[in-house]
C-alpha positions in Angstrom: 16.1 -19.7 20.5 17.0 -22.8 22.1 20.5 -22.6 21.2 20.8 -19.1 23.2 19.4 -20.5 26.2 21.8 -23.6 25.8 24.5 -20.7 25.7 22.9 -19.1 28.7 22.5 -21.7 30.5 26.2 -23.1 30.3 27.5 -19.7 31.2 25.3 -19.7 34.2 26.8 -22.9 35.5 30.2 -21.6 34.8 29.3 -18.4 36.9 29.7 -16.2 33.9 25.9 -15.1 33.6 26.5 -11.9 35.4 29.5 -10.5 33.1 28.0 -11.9 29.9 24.5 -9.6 30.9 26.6 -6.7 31.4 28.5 -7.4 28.5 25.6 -7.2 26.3 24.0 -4.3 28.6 27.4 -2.2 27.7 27.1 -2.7 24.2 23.6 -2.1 24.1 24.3 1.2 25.4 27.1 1.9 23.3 24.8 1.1 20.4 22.1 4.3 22.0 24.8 6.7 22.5 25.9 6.1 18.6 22.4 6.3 17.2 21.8 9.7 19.8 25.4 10.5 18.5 24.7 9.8 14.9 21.3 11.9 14.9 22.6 15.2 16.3 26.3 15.5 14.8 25.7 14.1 11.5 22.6 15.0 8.6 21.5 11.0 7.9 18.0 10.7 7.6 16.2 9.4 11.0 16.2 5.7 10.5 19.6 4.8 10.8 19.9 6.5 14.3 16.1 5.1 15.2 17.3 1.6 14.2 20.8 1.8 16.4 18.5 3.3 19.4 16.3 0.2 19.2 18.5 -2.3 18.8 20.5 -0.7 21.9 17.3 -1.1 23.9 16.8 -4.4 23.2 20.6 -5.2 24.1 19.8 -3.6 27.4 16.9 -5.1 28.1 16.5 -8.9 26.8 19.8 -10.6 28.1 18.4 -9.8 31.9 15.4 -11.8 31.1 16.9 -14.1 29.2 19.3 -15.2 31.8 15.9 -15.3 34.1 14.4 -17.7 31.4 17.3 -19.9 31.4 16.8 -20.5 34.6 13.5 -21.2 34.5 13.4 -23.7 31.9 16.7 -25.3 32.7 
């Protein structure tokens, strides 16, 4: 953990925090459409699309307080 907010940190004093949240917020929700995607077009049992859904939220969600903790603590 305290090598991400090293990461976070340095690309906040480079000025890249903003693109490198929405970097991760895009992919996040590339990863929900899939698993959405995945579910209705193809007949794989519900995990696989459950697990891509999650793992888009979290993508959306935890770089935005992650930069926000970076700050904090650094």
């Amino acid at each position: 953990m305290d090598e991400l907010l090293d990461v976070m940190d340095i690309a906040a004093d480079a000025g890249l925090e903003g693109a490198l949240t929405w970097l991760f917020r895009l992919v996040g929700l590339l990863a929900i459409l899939a698993g959405i995607a995945l579910f209705v077009v193809t007949d794989v049992t519900v995990l696989v699309p459950a697990a891509l859904v999650v793992v888009g939220l979290l993508l959306v969600i935890v770089p935005g307080i992650l930069v926000q903790v970076a700050e904090v603590a650094g």
